[in-house]
Wavefront OBJ file of the C-alpha trace (Angstrom):
o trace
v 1.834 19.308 -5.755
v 1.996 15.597 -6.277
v 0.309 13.063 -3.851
v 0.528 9.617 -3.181
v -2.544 6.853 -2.922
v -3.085 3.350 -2.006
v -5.399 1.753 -3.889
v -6.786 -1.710 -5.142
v -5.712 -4.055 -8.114
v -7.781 -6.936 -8.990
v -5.929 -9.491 -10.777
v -7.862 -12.330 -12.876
v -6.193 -14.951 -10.409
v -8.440 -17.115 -7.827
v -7.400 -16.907 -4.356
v -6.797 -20.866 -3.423
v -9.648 -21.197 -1.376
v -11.585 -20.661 -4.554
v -9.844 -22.635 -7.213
v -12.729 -25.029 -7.774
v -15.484 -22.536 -6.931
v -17.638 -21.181 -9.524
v -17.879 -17.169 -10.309
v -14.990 -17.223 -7.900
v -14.465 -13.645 -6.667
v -10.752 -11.823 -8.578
v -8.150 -11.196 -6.402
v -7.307 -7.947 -5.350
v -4.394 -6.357 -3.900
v -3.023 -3.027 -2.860
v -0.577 -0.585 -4.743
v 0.780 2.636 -3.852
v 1.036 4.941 -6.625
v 1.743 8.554 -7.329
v -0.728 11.421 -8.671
v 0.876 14.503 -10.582
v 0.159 18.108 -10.538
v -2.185 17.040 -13.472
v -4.095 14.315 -11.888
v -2.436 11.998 -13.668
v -1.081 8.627 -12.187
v 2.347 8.145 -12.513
v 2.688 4.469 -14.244
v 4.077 1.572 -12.566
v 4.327 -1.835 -12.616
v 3.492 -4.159 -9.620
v 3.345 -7.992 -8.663
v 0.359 -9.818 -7.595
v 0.807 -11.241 -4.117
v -0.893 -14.037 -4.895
v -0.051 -15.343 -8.209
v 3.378 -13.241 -8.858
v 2.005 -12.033 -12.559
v 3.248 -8.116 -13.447
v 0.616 -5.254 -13.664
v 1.276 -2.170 -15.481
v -0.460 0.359 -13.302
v -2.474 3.016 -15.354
v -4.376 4.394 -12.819
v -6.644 4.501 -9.828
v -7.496 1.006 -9.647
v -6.953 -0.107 -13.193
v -4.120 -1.991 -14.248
v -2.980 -3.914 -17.689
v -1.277 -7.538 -17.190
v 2.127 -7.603 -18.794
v 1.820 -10.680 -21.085
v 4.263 -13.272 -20.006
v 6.088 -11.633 -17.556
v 6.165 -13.438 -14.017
v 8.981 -11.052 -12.758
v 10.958 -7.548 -13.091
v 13.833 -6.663 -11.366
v 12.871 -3.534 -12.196
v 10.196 -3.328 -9.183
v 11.560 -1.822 -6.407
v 10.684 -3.853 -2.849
v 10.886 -3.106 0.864
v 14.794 -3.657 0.466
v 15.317 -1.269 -1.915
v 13.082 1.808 0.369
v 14.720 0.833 3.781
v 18.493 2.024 2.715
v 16.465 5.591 2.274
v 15.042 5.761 5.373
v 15.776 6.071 9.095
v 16.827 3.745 11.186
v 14.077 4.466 13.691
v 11.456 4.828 10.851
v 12.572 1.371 9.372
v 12.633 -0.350 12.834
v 8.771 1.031 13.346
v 7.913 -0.002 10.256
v 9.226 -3.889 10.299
v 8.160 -4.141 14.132
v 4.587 -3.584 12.804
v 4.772 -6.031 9.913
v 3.447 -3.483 7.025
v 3.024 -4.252 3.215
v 4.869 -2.616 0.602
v 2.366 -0.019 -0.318
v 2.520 1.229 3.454
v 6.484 1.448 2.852
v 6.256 3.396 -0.458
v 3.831 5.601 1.022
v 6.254 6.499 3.890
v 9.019 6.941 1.659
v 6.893 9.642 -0.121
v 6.150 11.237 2.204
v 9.817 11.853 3.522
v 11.043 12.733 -0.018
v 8.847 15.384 -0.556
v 8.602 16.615 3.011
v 4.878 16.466 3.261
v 5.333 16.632 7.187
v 2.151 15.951 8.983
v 0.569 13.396 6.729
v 0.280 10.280 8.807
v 0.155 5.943 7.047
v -1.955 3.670 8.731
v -0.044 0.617 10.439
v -2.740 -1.484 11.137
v -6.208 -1.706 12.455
v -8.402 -4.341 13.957
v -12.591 -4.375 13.680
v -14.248 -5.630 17.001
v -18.197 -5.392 16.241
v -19.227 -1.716 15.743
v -15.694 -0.759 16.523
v -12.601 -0.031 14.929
v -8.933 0.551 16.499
v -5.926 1.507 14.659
v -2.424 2.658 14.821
v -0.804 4.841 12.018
v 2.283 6.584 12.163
v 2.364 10.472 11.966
v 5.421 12.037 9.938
v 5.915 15.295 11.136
v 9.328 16.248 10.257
v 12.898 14.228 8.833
v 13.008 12.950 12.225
v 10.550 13.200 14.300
v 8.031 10.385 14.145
v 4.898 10.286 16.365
v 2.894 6.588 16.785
v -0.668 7.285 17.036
v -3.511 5.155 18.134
v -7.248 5.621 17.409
v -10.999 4.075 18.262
v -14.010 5.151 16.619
v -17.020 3.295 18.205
v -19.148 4.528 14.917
v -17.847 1.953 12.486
v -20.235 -0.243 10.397
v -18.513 -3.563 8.931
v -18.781 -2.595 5.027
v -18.107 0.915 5.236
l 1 2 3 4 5 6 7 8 9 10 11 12 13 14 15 16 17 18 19 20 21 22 23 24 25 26 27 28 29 30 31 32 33 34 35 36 37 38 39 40 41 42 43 44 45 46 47 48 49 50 51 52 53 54 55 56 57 58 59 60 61 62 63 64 65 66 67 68 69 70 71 72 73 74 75 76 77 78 79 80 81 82 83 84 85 86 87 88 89 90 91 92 93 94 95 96 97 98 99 100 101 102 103 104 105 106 107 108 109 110 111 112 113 114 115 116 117 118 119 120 121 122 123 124 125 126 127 128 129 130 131 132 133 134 135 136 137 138 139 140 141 142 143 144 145 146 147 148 149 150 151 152 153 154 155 156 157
């Protein structure tokens, strides 16, 4: 059975902050991608957030830039998911401002009815703590909103 992960992408880009730092840290951003019955990744290509070049996706946080590409219409964006999901899944969704891995991972989900996997929404650190919410897909339609706390967190981990 096939699964889905999110995962990191660092880009050769410079966040702005850093433009005129040296040994400026990469940019990275996050991807959903699919993992076959083989362990395999399926490949994909993304867009950096940041500076908008195309990554081929070739696995678990390794990507190739696509020379002189700067767009595909080919990449399918949070447009393109909502018209296959619920309306109560896609209001939840936009009311808690999620990224485009978080809707691909949804989507997933739903298409191959792997009811009880949940997708984080979003989470805040406070100190040694961290709160959450994720949203629990437990059948076509029936959604459940979860919130968590786990007073064990360490910052880094």
């Amino acid at each position: 059975m096939s699964f889905g992960q999110k995962h990191l992408i660092s880009c050769r880009c410079v966040l702005p902050q850093y433009k005129y730092v040296i040994n400026s840290p990469s940019h990275k951003f996050i991807v959903f991608s699919i993992i076959d019955d083989d362990d395999r990744i399926k490949p994909k290509f993304a867009q950096c957030n940041n500076c908008g070049i195309i990554h081929k996706i070739v696995d678990i946080c390794k990507s190739e830039i696509v020379p002189g590409k700067e767009a595909m219409t080919s990449i399918v964006g949070i447009s393109d998911i909502k018209s296959s999901l619920s309306k109560n899944l896609v209001d939840i969704l936009e009311s808690n401002d999620v990224d485009l891995p978080t809707w691909e991972a949804v989507q997933f989900i739903i298409e191959n009815k792997q009811w009880g996997n949940y997708v984080m929404l979003s989470t805040d650190h406070d100190d040694d703590m961290r709160t959450g919410k994720y949203i629990r897909i437990l059948g076509e339609s029936l959604l459940k909103v979860e919130s968590f706390l786990s007073e064990k967190y360490i910052k880094g981990e």
